[in-house]
C-alpha positions in Angstrom: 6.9 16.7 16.9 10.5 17.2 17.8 13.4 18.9 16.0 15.1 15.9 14.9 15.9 15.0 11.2 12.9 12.9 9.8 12.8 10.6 6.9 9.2 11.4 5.8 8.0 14.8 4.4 4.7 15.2 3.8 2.7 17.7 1.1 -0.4 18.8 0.3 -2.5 18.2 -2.2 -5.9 19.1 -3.8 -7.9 19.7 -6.8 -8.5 17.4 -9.9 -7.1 14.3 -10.7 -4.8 15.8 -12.9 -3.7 18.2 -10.6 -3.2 15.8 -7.7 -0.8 13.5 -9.7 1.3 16.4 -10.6 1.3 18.0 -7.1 2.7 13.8 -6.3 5.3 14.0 -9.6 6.6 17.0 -8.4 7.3 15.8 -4.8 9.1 12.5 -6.3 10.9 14.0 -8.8 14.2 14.6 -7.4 14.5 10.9 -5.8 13.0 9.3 -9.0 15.6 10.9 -11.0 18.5 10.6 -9.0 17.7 6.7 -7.6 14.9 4.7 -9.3 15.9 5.5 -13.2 19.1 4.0 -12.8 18.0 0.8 -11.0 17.6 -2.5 -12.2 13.7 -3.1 -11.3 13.1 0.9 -13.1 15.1 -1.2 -16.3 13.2 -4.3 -15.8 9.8 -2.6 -15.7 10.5 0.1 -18.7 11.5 -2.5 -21.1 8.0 -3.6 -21.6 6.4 -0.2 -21.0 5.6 -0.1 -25.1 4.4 -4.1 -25.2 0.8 -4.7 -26.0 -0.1 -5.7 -22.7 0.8 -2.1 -21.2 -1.2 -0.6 -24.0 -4.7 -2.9 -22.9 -4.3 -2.2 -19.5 -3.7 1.9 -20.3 -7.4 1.2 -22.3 -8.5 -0.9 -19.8 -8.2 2.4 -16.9 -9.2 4.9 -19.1 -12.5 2.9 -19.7 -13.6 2.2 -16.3 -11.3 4.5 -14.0 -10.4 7.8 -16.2 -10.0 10.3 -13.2 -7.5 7.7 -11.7 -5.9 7.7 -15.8 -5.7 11.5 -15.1 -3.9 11.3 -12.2 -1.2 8.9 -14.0 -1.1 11.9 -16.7 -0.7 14.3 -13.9 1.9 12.0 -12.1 3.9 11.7 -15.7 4.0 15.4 -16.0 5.5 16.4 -12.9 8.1 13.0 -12.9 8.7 14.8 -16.3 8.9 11.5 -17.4 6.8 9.6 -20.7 3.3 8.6 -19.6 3.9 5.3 -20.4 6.8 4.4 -18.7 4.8 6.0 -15.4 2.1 3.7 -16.4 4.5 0.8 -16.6 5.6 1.5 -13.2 3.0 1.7 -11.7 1.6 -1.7 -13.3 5.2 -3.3 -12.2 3.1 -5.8 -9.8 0.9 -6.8 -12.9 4.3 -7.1 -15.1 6.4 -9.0 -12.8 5.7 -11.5 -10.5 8.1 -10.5 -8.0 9.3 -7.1 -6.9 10.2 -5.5 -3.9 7.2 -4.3 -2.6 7.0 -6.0 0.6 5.3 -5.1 4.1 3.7 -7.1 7.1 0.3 -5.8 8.3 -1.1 -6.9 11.9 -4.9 -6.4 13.3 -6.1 -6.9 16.9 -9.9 -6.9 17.4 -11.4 -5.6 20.7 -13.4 -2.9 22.3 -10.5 -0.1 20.0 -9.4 -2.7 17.6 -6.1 -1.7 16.6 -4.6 -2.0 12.7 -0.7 -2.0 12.0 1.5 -2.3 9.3 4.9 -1.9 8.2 5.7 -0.4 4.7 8.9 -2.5 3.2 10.1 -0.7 0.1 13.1 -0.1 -1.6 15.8 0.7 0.0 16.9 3.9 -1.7 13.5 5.6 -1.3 14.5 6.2 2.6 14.5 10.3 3.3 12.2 10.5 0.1 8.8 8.7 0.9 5.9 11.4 2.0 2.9 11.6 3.6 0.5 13.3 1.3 -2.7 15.4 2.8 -5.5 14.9 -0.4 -8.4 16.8 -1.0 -10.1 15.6 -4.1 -12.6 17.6 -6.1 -14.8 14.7 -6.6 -14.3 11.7 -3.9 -13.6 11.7 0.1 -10.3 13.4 1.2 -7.5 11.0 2.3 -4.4 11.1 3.9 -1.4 8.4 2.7 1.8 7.4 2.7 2.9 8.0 -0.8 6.3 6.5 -3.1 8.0 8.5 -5.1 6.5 7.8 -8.6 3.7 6.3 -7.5 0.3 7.2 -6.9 -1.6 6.4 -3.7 -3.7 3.3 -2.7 -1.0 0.7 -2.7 0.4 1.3 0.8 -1.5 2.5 4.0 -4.0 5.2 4.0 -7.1 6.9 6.2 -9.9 8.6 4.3 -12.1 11.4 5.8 -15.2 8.4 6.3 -12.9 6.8 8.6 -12.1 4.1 6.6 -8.3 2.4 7.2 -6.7 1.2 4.4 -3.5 -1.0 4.5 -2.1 -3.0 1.5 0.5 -6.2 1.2 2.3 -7.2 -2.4 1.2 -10.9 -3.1 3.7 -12.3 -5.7 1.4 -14.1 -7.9 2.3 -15.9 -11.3 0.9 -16.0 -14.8 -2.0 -13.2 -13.4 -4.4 -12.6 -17.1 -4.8 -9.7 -18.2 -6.9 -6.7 -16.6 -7.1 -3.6 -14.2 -3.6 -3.3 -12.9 -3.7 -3.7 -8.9 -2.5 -0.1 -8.1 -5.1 1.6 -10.4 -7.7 -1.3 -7.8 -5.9 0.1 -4.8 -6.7 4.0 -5.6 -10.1 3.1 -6.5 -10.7 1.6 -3.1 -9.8 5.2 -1.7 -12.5 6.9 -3.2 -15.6 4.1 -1.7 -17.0 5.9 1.3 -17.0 2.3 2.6 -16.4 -0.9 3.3 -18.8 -2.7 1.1 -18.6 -0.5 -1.4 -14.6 -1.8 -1.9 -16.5 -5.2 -2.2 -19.0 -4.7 -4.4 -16.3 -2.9 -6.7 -13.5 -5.5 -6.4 -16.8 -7.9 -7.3 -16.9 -6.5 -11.1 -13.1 -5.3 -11.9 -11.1 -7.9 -13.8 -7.7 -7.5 -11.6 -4.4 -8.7 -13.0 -2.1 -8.5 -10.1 -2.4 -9.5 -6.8 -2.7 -7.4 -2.9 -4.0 -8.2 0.3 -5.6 -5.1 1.6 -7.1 -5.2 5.2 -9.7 -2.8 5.7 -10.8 -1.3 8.7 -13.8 1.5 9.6 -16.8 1.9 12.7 -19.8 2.1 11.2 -22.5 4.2 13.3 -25.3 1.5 12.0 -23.1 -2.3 10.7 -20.5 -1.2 14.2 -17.1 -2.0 13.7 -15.5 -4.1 10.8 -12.1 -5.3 10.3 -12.2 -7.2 7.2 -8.6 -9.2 5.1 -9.5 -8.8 1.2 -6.9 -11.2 -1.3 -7.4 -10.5 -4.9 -5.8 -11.2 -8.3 -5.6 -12.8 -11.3 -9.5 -12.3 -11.5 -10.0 -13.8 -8.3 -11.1 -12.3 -4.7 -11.4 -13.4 -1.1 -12.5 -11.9 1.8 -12.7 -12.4 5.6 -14.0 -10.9 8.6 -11.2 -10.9 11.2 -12.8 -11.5 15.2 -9.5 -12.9 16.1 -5.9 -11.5 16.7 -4.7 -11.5 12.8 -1.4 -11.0 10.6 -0.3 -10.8 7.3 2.8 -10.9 5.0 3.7 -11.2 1.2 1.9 -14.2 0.2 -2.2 -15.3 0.1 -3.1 -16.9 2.6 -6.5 -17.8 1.1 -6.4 -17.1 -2.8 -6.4 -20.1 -4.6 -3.9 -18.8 -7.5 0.0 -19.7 -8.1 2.2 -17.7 -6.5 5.9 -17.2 -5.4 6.5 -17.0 -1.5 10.1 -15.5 -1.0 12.0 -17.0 2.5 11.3 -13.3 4.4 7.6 -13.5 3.4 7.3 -17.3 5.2 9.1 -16.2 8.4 7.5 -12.9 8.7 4.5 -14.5 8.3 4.7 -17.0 11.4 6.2 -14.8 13.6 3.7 -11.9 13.4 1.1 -14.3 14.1 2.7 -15.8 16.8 2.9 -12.9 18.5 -0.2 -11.6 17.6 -1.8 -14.2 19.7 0.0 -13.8 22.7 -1.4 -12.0 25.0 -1.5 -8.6 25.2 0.1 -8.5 22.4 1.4 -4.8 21.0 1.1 -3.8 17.8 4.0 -1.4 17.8 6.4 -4.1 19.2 5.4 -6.9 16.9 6.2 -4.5 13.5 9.5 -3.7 15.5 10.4 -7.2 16.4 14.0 -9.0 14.9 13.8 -12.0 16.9 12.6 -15.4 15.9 14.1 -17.7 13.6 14.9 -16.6 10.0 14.1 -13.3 9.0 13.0 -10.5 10.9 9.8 -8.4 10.8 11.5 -4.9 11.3 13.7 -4.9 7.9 16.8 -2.7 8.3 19.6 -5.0 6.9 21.3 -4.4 4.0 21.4 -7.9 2.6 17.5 -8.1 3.0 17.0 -11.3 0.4 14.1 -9.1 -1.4 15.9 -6.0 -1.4 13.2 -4.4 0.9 13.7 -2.3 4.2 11.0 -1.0 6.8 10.5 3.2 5.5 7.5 3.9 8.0 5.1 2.0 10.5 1.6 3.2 10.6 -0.8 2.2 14.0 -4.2 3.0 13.7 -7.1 2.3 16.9 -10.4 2.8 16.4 -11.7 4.7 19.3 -15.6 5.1 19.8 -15.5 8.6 18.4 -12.6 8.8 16.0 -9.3 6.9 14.7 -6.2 8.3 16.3 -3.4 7.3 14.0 0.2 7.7 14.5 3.4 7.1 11.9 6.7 5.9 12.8 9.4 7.1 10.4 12.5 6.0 12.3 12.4 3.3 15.1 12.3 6.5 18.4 8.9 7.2 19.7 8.7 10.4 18.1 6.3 10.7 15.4 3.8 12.0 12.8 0.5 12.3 14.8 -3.0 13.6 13.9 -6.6 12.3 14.3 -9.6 11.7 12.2 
């Protein structure tokens, strides 16, 4: 790693639930204090952080998830912000049917399949994202790219069973109530596996809605790339054999949903150029060309007030997963193996 100024730090952390989300709080704290409390989604989100559908949903994961409820405690404690507006943001997917959560995720099958994916965010949170190192005491260890404010599961992650994780924001509308998607996504990080995620997503009533594409060699099913949609109570999945992409909206979930201009053109360019061939991962998330909007987000006037923060490429070689994060759009990087 060179020298230069980086946009990603990345932390450490380890224990119990409780004290993994505060470990998390702390590390956002500054950013979430100086940026996200004074903008308009934080405002949008707060306002109903006392409403009666915040409150089932709090229930809800204390019931069936409570070491993920004790990492939103944990997470609350070092924001040093009320519990419930940390609960509230992190059920902002579930509250709202649009917010700027974005992100394009590509996969290419083959002898080292290959998973990409850009994280599209908020602008503001550039310099402040982090890549946190967690060692659980109960669960497999994991390393992901983390928000300030927010707890894992929701972005793109490795776990120590070699199981890739990468996760899109689907915009759906009128979503009942149930477990809020982020509270899913976290889950999914503690399954040792990939049916395991199934069989989970199989009994918890989800509210919001994600696309998560999973990825992990198996020594006895082999290697498995599979696309997962749920929401709203509802759940597809797919087994991808052929070259795959994926932006903000289902592409299989019958459910309504809102599908923003960028999430449209993103969408037909990545798989346009996924099927080209030999077709690179790297240069696809970096690509501005096409018609309409670009897949690499840097503008200013992005339409859903989202920019590229980090690119994670992950191959599956026959003996591990080399992985490799791009913070800035230079060839220098975070690098490490599993």
């Amino acid at each position: 790693m060179s020298n230069k100024p980086r946009d990603l730090g990345r932390i450490e952390a380890a224990g119990t639930p409780f004290q993994i989300g505060y470990r998390l709080g702390k590390q956002g704290l500054e950013s979430v204090h100086r940026h996200l409390l004074s903008s308009n989604i934080w405002q949008q989100v707060i306002l109903q952080a006392k409403a009666r559908n915040v409150q089932q949903m709090s229930l809800m994961v204390q019931e069936q998830f409570p070491r993920i409820w004790e990492e939103l405690e944990g997470l609350a404690e070092g924001l040093e912000l009320p519990l419930e507006h940390v609960v509230a943001w992190n059920s902002r997917g579930d509250l709202l049917a649009s917010v700027p959560d974005g992100c394009t995720t590509v996969a290419l099958p083959g002898a080292n399949p290959v998973v990409a994916h850009n994280e599209d965010g908020l602008p503001f949170f550039r310099g402040a994202c982090f890549v946190a190192d967690v060692r659980p005491d109960d669960g497999p260890a994991y390393s992901s790219f983390c928000y300030p404010g927010s707890i894992p599961g929701h972005t793109f992650a490795i776990t120590e069973t070699g199981m890739v994780q990468t996760v899109n924001n689907l915009r759906l509308i009128d979503a009942p109530l149930g477990i809020p998607r982020m509270v899913v996504g976290r889950a999914m990080l503690g399954c040792c596996c990939i049916e395991s995620v199934i069989d989970m997503l199989k009994t918890v009533p989800t509210c919001g809605g994600f696309h998560v594409l999973l990825g992990q060699r198996d020594p006895k099913s082999g290697m498995r790339l599979v696309s997962i949609e749920f929401g709203a109570g509802a759940l597809e999945t797919h087994e991808i054999s052929t070259p795959f992409a994926h932006a903000n909206h289902a592409l299989l979930l019958e459910r309504s949903q809102i599908m923003t201009a960028s999430s449209r053109d993103r969408q037909k360019r990545a798989q346009d150029l996924v099927s080209e061939n030999r077709a690179l991962p790297l240069a696809i998330l970096r690509d501005t060309g096409g018609h309409g909007l670009p897949i690499r987000r840097d503008q200013p006037t992005d339409p859903d007030n989202e920019n590229t923060l980090a690119t994670g490429v992950f191959e599956f070689c026959e003996d591990k997963v080399k992985w490799t994060i791009y913070d800035t759009l230079s060839d220098d990087s975070f690098y490490t193996n599993r």
